[in-house]
C-alpha positions in Angstrom: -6.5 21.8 -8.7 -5.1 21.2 -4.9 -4.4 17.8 -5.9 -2.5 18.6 -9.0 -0.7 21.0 -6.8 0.1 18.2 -4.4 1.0 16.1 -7.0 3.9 18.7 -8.6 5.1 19.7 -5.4 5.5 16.1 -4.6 7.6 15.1 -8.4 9.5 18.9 -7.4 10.8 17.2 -4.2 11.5 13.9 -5.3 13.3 15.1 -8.6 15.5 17.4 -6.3 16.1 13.8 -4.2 17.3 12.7 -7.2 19.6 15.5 -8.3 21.1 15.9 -4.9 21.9 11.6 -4.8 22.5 11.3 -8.5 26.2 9.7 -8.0 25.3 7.9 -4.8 22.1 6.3 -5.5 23.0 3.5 -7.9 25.7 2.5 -5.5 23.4 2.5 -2.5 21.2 0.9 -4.4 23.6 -2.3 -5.5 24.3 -2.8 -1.3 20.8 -2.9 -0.6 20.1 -5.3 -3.3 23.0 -7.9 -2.9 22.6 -7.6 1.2 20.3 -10.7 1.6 22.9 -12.9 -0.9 25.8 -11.2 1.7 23.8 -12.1 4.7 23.5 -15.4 3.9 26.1 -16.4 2.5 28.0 -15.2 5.6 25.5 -17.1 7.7 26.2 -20.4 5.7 30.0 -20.1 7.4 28.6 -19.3 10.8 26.1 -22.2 10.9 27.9 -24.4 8.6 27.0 -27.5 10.6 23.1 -26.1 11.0 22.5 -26.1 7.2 24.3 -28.9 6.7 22.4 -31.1 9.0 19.1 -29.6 8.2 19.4 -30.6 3.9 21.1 -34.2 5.0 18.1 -34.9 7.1 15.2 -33.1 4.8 16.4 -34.7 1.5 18.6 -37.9 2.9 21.1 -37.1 0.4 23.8 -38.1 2.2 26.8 -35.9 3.6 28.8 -35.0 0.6 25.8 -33.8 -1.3 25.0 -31.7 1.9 28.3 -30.0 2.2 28.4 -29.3 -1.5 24.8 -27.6 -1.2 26.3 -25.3 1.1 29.7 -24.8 0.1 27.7 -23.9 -3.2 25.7 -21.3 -1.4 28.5 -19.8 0.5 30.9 -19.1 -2.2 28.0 -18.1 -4.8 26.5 -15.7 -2.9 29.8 -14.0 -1.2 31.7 -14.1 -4.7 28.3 -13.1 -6.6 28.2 -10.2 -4.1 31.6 -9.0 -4.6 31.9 -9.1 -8.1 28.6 -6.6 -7.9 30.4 -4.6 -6.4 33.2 -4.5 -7.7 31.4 -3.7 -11.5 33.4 -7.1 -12.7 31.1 -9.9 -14.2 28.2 -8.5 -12.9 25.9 -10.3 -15.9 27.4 -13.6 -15.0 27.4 -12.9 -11.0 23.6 -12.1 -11.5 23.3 -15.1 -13.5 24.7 -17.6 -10.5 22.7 -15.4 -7.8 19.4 -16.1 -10.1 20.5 -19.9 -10.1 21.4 -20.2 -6.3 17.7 -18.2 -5.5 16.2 -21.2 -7.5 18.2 -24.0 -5.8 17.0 -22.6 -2.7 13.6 -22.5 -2.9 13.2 -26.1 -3.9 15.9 -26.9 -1.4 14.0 -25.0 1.5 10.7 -26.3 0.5 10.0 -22.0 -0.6 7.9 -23.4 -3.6 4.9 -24.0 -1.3 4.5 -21.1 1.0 3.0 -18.4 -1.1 4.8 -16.0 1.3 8.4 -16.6 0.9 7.7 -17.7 -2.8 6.5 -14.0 -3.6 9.7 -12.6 -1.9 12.2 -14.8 -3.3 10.5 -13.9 -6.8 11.0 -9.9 -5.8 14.4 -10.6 -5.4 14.3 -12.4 -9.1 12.8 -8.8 -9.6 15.7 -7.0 -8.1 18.3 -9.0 -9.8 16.4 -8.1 -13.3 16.8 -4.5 -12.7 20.6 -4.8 -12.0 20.8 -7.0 -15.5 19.1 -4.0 -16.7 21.6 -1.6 -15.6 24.5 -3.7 -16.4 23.4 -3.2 -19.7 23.3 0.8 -19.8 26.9 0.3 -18.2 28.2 -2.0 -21.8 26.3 0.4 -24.2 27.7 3.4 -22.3 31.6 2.7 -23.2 30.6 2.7 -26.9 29.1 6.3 -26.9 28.7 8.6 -30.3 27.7 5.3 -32.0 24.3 5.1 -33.4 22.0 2.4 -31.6 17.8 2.2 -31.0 16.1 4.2 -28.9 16.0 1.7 -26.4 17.3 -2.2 -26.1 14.4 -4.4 -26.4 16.0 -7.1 -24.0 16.7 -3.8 -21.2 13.5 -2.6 -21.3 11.5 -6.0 -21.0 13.9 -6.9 -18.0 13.2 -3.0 -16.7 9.5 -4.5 -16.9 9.6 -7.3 -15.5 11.5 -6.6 -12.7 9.1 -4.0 -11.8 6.1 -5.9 -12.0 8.2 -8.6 -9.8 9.4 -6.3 -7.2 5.7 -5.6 -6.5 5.3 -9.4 -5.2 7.1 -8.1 -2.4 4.1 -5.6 -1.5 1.6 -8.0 -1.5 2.9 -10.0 1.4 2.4 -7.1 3.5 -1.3 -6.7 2.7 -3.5 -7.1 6.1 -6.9 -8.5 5.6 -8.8 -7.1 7.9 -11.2 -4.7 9.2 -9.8 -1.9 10.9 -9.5 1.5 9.4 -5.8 1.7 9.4 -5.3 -1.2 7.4 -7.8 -1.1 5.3 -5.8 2.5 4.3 -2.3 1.1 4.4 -3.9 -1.8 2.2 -5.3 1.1 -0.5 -2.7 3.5 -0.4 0.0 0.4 -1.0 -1.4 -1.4 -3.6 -2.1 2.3 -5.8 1.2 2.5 -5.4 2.6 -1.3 -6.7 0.1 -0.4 -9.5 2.2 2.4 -10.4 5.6 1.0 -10.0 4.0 -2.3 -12.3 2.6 0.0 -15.0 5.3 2.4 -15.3 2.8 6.1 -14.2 4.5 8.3 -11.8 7.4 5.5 -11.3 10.2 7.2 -10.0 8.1 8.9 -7.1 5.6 5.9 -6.6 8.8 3.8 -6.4 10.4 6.3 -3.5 7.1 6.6 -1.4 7.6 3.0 -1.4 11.0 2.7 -0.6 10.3 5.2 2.2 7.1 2.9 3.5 9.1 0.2 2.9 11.7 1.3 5.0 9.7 2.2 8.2 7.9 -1.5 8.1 11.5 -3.0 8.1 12.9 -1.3 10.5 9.7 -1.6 12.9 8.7 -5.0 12.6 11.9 -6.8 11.7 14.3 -5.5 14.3 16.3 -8.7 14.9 19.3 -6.6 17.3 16.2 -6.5 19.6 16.0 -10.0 20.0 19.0 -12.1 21.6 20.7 -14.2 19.3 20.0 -17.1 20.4 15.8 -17.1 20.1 14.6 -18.6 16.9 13.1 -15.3 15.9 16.3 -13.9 15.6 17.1 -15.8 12.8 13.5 -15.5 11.4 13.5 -11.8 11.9 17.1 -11.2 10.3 16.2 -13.3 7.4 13.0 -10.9 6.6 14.9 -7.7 7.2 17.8 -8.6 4.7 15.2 -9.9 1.9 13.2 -6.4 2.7 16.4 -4.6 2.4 16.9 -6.3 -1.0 13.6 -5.0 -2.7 14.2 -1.8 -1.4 17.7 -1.5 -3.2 15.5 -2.7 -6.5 13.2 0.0 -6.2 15.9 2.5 -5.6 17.4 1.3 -8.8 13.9 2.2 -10.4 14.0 5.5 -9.1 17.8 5.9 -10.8 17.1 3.8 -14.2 13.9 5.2 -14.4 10.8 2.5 -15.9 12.1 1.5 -19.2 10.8 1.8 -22.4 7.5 -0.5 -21.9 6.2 2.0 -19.0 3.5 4.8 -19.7 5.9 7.7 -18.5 7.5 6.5 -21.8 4.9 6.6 -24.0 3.7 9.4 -22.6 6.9 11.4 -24.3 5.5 10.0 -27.8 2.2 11.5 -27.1 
């Protein structure tokens, strides 16, 4: 009885969350998401020569092909970013920022670290949900005419950027002994279950933004660390991708799951 006490009270406080950010969230949301793509791109001008250097070396591809890899990069990613923003294009801006996440991990060798590969998949995840939304946007302009209950194509990308966005999660798993992990380790993956299945999603997906949150800001704070050390850059790099999935679970908490969720079918029954 406690716990389905505990339980309402904690829907009560998140659905008042949600009232009180209704016409701030998705947009709050969208920065979060597109901040790694901004980051980067932004650092591909700063350390033009860097990247450069490092894919004509790796891939000894010669020095137009290396400028072109990150002229590519800059431009995608910044003009990706802005037409986000801006609501223009966003299906074919998510589109190029899908391609340049691919080029990248083959170009930076991502496709054999099981690490980086499971966060550059989230941020697949991410992109998904904002596909997703863009969606809502186009059917929304033709309102009072009859359609399905739900778009088949929305709701499977609604899924699967859910159950991509959990990759995220597990990179953070500890595997060891001690008490505290061992609960961070249970209480996170009940959670990512949650968000992947579709039960409780909009508060499962909060608690995680909020958990999410803390880690970022405690482990990856790069302003600690003077520019000019290697984990700076390191550092940076994790906090922006963080950032990312945490503007794709905001984005589940304002879209909701989707149609292929159990809070869905839950209305049937």
């Amino acid at each position: 009885m406690a716990q389905n006490d505990l339980m309402s009270n904690a829907e009560d406080v998140a659905d008042r969350f949600l009232r009180v950010t209704k016409q701030y969230l998705p947009h709050i949301a969208r920065l979060c998401l597109i901040s790694t793509f901004l980051e980067d791109g932004i650092r591909m001008w700063f350390q033009w020569s860097e990247q450069k250097e490092y894919i004509e070396t790796t891939w000894g591809c010669g020095v137009f092909l290396a400028t072109l890899f990150v002229l590519i990069n800059l431009l995608g990613q910044l003009g990706g970013c802005i037409l986000i923003l801006s609501r223009n294009f966003v299906q074919y801006a998510c589109f190029g920022l899908f391609g340049l996440i691919a080029l990248q991990t083959v170009a930076y060798s991502i496709l054999w670290d099981p690490k980086f590969l499971m966060r550059n998949l989230a941020l697949g995840g991410g992109l998904l949900l904002l596909l997703a939304e863009s969606r809502s946007e186009g059917r929304s302009m033709f309102a009072g005419v009859p359609t399905m209950r739900e778009s088949s194509p929305k709701q499977y990308m609604q899924l699967g950027g859910r159950v991509l966005l959990v990759l995220m999660f597990m990179t953070l798993l500890h595997f060891d002994t001690s008490f505290l992990s061992i609960l961070q380790n249970l209480v996170g993956t009940a959670l990512i279950v949650l968000v992947a299945i579709g039960f409780k999603t909009k508060l499962a997906a909060l608690t995680l933004v909020i958990w999410l949150l803390a880690i970022n800001v405690y482990f990856n704070a790069f302003w600690t660390i003077p520019a000019y050390k290697p984990m700076h850059d390191f550092l940076k790099y994790d906090f922006f991708q963080t950032t990312s999935v945490i503007g794709g679970l905001l984005l589940v908490v304002a879209l909701g799951p989707g149609g292929v969720s159990m809070d869905e079918k839950k209305k049937d029954w």
